[in-house]
C-alpha positions as CSV (number, residue, x, y, z in Angstrom):
1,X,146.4,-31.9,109.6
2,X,148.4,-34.5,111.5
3,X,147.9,-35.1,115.3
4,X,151.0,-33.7,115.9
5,X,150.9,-30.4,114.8
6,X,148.4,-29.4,117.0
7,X,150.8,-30.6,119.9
8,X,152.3,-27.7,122.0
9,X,156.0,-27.4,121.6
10,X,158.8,-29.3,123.5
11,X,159.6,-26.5,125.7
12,X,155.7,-25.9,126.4
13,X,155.6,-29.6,127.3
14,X,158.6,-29.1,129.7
15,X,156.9,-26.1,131.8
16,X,155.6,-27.4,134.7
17,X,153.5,-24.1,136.0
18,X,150.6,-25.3,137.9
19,X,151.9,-28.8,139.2
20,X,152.5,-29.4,142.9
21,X,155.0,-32.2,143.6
22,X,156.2,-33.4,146.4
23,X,159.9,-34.4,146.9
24,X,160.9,-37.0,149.7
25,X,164.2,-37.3,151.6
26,X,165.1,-33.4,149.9
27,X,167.7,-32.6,152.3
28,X,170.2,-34.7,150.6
29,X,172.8,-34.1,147.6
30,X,170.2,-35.7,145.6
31,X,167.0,-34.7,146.8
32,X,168.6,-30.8,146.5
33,X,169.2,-31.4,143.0
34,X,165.4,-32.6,142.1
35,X,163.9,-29.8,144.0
36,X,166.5,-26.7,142.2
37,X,165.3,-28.9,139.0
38,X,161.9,-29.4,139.5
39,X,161.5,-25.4,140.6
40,X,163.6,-24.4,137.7
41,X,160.9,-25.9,135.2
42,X,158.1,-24.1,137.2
43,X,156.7,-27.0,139.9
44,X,155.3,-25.9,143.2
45,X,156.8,-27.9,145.4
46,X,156.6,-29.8,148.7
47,X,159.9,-30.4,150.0
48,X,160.0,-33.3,152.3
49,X,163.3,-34.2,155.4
50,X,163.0,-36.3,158.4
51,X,164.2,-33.8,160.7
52,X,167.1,-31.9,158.7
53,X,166.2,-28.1,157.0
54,X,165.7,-27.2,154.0
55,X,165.9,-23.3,154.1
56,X,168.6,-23.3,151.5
57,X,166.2,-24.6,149.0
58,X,163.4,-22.4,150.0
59,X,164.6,-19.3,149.6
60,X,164.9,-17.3,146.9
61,X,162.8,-20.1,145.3
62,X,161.1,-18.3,142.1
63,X,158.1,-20.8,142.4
64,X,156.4,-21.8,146.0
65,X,159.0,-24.3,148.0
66,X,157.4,-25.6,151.1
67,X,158.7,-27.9,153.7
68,X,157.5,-31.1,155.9
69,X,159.6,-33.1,158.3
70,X,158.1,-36.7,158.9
71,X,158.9,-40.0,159.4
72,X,158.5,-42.4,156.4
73,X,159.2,-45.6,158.0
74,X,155.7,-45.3,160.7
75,X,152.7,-46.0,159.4
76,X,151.2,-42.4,159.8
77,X,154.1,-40.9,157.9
78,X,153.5,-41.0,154.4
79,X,150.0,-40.0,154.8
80,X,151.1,-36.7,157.0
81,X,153.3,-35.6,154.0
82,X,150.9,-36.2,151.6
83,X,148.6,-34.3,153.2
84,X,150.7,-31.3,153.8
85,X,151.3,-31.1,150.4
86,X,147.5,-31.1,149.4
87,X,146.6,-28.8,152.1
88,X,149.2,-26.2,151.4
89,X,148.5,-26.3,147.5
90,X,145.3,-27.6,147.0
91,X,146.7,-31.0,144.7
92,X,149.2,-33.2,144.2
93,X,150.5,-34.1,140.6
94,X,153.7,-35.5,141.0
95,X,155.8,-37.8,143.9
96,X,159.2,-38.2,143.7
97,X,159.8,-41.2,146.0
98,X,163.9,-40.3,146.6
99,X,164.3,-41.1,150.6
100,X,166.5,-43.7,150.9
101,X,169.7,-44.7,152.8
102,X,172.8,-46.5,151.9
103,X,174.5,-48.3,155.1
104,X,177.5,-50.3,154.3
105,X,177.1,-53.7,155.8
106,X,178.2,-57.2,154.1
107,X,175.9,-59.7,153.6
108,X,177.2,-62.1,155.8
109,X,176.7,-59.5,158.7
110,X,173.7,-58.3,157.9
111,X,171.1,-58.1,161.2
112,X,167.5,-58.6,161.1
113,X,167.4,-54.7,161.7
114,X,170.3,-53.9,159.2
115,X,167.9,-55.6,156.8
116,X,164.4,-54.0,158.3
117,X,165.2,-50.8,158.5
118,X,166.5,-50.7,154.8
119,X,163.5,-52.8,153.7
120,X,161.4,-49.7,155.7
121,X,162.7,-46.7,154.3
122,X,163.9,-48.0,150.6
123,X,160.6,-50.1,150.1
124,X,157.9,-50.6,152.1
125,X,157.8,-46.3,152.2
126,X,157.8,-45.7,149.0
127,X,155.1,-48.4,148.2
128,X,153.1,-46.6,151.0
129,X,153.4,-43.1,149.5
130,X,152.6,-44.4,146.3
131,X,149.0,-45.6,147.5
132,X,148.5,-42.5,149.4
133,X,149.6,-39.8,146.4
134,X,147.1,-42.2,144.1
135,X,144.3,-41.5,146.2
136,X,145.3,-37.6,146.1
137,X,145.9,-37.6,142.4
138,X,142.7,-39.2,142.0
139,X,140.9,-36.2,143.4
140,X,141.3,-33.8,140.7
141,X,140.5,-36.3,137.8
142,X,143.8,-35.3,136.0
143,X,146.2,-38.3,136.7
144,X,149.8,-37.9,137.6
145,X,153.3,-39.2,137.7
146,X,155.3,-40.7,140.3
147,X,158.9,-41.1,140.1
148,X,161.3,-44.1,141.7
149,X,165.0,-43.1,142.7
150,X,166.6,-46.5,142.6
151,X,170.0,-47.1,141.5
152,X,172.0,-49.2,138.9
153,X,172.9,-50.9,142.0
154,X,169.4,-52.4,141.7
155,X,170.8,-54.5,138.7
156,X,174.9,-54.7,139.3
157,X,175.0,-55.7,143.2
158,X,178.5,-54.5,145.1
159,X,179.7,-56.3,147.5
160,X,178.6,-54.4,150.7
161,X,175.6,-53.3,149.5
162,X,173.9,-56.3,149.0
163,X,170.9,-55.3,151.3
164,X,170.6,-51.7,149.2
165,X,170.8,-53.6,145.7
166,X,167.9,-55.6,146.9
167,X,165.9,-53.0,147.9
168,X,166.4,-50.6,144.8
169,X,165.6,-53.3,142.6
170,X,162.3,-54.0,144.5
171,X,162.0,-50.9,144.0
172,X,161.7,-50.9,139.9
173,X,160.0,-53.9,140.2
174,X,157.2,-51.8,142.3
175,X,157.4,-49.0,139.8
176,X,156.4,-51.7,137.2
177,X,153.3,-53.2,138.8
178,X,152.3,-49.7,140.3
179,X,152.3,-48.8,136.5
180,X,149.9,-51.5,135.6
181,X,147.6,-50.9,138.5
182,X,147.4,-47.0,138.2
183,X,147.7,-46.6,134.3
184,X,143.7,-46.4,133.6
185,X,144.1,-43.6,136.3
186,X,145.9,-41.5,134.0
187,X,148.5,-41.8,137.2
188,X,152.4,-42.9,135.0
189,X,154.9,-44.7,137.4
190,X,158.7,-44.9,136.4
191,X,162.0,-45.1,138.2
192,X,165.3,-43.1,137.8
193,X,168.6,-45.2,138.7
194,X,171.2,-42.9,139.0
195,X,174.9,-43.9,138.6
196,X,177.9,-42.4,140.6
197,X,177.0,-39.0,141.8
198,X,179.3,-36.1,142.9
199,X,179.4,-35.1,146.4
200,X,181.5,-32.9,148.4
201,X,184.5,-34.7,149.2
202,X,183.8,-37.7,147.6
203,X,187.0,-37.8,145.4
204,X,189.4,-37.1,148.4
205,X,187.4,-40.3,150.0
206,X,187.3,-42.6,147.4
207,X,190.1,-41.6,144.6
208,X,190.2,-45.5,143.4
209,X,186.7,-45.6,143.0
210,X,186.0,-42.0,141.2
211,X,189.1,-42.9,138.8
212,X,187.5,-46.1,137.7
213,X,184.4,-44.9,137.1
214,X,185.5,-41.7,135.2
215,X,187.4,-44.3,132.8
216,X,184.6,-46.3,132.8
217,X,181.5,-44.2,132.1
218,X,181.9,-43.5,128.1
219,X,180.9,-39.6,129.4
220,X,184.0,-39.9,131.3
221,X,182.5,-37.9,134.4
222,X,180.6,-38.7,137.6
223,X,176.6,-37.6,137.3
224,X,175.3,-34.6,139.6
225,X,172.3,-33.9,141.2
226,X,171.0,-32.1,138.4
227,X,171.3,-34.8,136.4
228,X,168.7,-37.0,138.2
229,X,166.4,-33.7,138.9
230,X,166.3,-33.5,134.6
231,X,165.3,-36.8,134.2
232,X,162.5,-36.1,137.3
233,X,161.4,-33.3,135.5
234,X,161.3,-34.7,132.2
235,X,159.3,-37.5,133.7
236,X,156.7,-35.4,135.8
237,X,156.4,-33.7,132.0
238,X,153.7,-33.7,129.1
239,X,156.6,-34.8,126.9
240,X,157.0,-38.5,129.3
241,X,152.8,-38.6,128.7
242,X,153.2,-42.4,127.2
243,X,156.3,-43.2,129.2
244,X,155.0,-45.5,132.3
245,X,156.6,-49.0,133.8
246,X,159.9,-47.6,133.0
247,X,163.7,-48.1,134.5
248,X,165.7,-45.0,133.2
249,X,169.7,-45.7,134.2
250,X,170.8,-42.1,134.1
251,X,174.4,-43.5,134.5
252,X,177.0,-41.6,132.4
253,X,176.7,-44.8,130.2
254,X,178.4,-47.0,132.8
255,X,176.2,-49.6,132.6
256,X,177.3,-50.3,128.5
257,X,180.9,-51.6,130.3
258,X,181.1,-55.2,131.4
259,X,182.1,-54.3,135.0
260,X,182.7,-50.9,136.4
């Protein structure tokens, strides 16, 4: 008998009963799509917003949704919504580290606190969180997987984000190292970098922009938010279990273009 056939099946692998993962920044387009995802394959999941609700993703939720408002950029934050997620389910087995913001600022006049505060929320939070969920992870012997949102930004720069491209590429970078420090952990760190993804109003705001990249992207269509939450749940899954230091462009195929 091979070693694989006594593997469970792909859609065994994909059922993600019994984990508890917490989502950060889940009041977005984005962070809405990884939690309907993430529930939809079975996760128990801590849903995480600085101040904004998340009702519409709690109920009617047909696994356990739970909520936690906190400040990632202070010290104390990270640690408070770990914690919430461990005390209201007893573990943690997967982070998804998707907080983030996107200020459009040139380079050229950028502040000191333009470039801070994105250095605090995109970075310097999700390296935090990552430590913390470790230790957590840790505690139950069984590993784990932690999960970057970054951006193809983080490796095609545009011109007013230069301050966002920075940080999300810091960001896979992280992912990397964190995957060679917590690998004999059994703990797997990867990142997602989404592409161009729908929002309300986004085509009536930015026609130019939406028709380029729809005649760029050989799938000929902006991504979604379930799009990213797939690729977060295949991951957090059994079938990602040798799948860690990773950079997974989930991008429509854009990035195959010389310029988009």
């Amino acid at each position: 008998m091979s070693p694989s056939s006594s593997l469970p099946s792909p859609s065994e692998m994909l059922d993600l009963t019994g984990q508890v993962v917490l989502v950060t920044g889940a009041g977005g387009g984005i962070g809405g799509g990884i939690v309907g995802r993430l529930v939809a394959a079975g996760a128990t999941v801590m849903a995480h917003t600085q101040s904004s609700s998340v009702d519409h993703l709690v109920d009617g939720a047909g696994t356990p949704v739970a909520s936690v408002h906190a400040d990632l950029t202070t010290p104390g934050g990270p640690q408070q919504v770990i914690d919430a997620a461990t005390t209201t389910f007893g573990r943690l087995d997967g982070l998804i580290n998707n907080a983030g913001i996107q200020p459009v600022v040139p380079f050229a006049e950028l502040s000191d606190d333009d470039w801070q505060s994105m250095i605090d929320v995109n970075l310097t939070a999700a390296h935090r969180l990552t430590q913390r969920a470790a230790v957590a992870m840790n505690t139950t012997g069984d590993g784990g997987s932690v999960v970057h949102i970054s951006s193809i930004e983080g490796r095609h720069p545009t011109p007013v984000h230069g301050h966002y491209a920075t940080s999300k590429a810091a960001l896979v970078m992280h992912a990397k190292a964190a995957a060679l420090s917590y690998g004999p952990d059994g703990i797997r760190i990867n990142a997602v970098s989404p592409g161009l993804i729908d929002r309300p109003g986004l085509t009536q705001q930015w026609p130019e922009g939406v028709e380029r990249w729809e005649q760029a992207a050989p799938l000929g269509r902006l991504g979604t938010p379930e799009d990213i939450g797939d690729a977060c749940v295949f991951l957090c899954s059994a079938l990602a279990r040798w799948i860690t230091g990773v950079d997974l462009a989930v991008d429509g195929g854009v990035l195959t273009n010389a310029t988009w």
